[in-house]
KEGU-836099 format. One record per atom (N, C-alpha, C, O): residue in one letter; y, z negated, x negated. Coordinates in steps of 0.2 Angstrom, whole numbers, plus 5000, padded with zeros to 4 digits. Example, Ala and Ser with C-alpha at 12.3 -4.5 7.8 and 13.67 -1.06 7.14 Angstrom:
BEGIN
A497249614934
A497849614938
A498449614934
A498349584929
S498949654936
S499549644932
S500049614936
S500649604933
//
This chain:
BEGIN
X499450004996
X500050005000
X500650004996
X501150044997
X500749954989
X501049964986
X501450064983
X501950094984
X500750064980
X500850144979
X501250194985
X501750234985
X500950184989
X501250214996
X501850184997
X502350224999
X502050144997
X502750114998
X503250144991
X503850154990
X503050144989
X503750194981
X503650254982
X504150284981
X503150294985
X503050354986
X503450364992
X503650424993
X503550334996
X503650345002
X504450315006
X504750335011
X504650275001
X505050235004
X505850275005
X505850325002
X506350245008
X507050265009
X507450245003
X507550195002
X507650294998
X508150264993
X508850254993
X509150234988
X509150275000
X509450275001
X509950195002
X510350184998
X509850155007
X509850085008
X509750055001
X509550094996
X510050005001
X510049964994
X509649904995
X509749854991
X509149915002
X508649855000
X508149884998
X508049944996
X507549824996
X506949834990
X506349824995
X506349785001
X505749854992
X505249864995
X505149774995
X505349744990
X504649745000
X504849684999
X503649664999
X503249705000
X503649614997
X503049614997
X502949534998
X503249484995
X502449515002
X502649435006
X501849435007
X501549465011
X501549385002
X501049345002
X500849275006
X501249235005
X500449275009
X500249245013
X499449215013
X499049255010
X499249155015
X498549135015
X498149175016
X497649195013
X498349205023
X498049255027
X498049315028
X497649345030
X498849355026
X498549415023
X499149435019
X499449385017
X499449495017
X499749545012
X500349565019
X500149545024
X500949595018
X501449605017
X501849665018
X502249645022
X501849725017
X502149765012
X502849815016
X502849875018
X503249775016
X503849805018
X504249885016
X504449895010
X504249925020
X504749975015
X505449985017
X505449985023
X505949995015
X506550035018
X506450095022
X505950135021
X506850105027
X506750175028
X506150185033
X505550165032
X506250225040
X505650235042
X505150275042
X505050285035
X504750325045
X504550375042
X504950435045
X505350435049
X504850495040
X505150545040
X505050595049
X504550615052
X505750605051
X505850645055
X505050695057
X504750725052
X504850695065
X504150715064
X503650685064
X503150715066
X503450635063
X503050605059
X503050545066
X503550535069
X502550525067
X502250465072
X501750425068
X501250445066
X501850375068
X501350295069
X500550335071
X500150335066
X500450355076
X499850405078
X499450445070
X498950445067
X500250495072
X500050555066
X499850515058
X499450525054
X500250475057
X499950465047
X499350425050
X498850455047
X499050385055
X498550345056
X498050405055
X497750395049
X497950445058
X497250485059
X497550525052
X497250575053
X497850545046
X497850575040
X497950655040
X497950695045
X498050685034
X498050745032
X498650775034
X498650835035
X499250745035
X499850775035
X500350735030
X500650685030
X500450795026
X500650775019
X501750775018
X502050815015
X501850745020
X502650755020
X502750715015
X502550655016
X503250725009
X503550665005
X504350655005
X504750705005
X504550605005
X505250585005
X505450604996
X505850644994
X505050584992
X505150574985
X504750634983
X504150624984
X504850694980
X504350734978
X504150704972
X503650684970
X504850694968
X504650684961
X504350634958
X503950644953
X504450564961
X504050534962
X503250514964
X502850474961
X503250554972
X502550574972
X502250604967
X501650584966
X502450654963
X502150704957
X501850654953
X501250664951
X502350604950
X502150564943
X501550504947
X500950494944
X501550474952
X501150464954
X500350484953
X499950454951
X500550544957
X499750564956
X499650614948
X499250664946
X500050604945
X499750634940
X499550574934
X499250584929
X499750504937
X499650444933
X499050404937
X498850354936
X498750444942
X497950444945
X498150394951
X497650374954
X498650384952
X499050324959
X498850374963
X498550334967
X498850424965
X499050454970
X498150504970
X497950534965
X497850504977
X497350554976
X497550584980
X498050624979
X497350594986
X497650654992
X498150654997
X498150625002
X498750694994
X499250684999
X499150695006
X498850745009
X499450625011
X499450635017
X498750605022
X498650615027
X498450545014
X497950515018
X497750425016
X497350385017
X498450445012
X498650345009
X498550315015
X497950305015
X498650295021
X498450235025
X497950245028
X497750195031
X497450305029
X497050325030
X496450285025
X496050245027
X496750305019
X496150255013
X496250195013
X495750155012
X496850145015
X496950095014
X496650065021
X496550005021
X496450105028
X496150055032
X495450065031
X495050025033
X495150115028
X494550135024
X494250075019
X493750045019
X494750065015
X494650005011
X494649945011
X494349915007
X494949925019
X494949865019
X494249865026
X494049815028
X494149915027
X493449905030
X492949885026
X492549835027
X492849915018
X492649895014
X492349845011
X491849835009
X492949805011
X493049745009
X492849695014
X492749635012
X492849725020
X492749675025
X493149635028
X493049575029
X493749655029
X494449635032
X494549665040
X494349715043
X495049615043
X495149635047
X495649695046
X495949695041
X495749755053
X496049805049
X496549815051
X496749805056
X496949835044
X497749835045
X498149845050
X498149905053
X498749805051
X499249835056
X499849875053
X500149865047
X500149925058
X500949975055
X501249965060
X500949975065
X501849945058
X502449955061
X502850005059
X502850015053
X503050035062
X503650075061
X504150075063
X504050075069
X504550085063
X505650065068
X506050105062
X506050095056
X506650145065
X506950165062
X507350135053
X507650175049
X507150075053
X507450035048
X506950005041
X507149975035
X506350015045
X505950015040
X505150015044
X504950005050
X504650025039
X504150025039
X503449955036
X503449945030
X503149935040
X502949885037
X502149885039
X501949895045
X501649875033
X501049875034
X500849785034
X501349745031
X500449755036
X500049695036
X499349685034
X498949705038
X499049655028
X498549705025
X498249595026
X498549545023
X497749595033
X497249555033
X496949525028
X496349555027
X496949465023
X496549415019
X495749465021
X495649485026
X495249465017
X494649475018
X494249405021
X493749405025
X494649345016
X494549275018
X494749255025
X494349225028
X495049265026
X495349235034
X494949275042
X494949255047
X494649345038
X494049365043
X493349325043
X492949325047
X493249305036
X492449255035
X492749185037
X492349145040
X493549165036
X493449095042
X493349105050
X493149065054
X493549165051
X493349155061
X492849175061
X492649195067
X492549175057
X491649215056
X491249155058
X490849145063
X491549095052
X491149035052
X491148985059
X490848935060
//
């Protein structure tokens, strides 16, 4: 999420990507919401590649951060299936965009 939020984020605004740890899960605030087009819906289901930052996204995946444009939260609710986490929540609103990335522990204590 981290990744996705610098590739992703508003540079405009002079706030900062914000990141808020908690017992129970991750955080990941970004400026800016998504790009004009673009639905909450549509990045869920993947494969539509649009970047705010090209240049950015570029060094990214050429620094192996980045594998297929257009399916970053696609892999991260993949990976927290993985892991055994409950699965992430997205917001989106004009002013920013914020993922909630679920403790894997906090799904094994409602387990117990």
């Amino acid at each position: 999420m981290l990744v996705n939020a610098v590739s992703h984020r508003d540079y405009q605004p002079s706030e900062t990507i914000q990141l808020r740890v908690f017992d129970d899960r991750l955080e990941v605030q970004n400026p800016g919401g998504l790009l004009p087009g673009l639905s909450l819906d549509v990045i869920l289901r993947g494969g539509v590649a649009r970047h705010r930052n090209e240049t950015i996204s570029a060094v990214l995946y050429r620094l192996g951060y980045l594998e297929r444009a257009g399916f970053g939260i696609v892999f991260v609710q993949q990976r927290m299936r993985e892991l055994g986490a409950d699965a992430p929540r997205f917001e989106s609103l004009p002013s920013h965009f914020l993922a909630v990335l679920p403790s894997r522990l906090a799904a094994a204590r409602e387990a117990d």
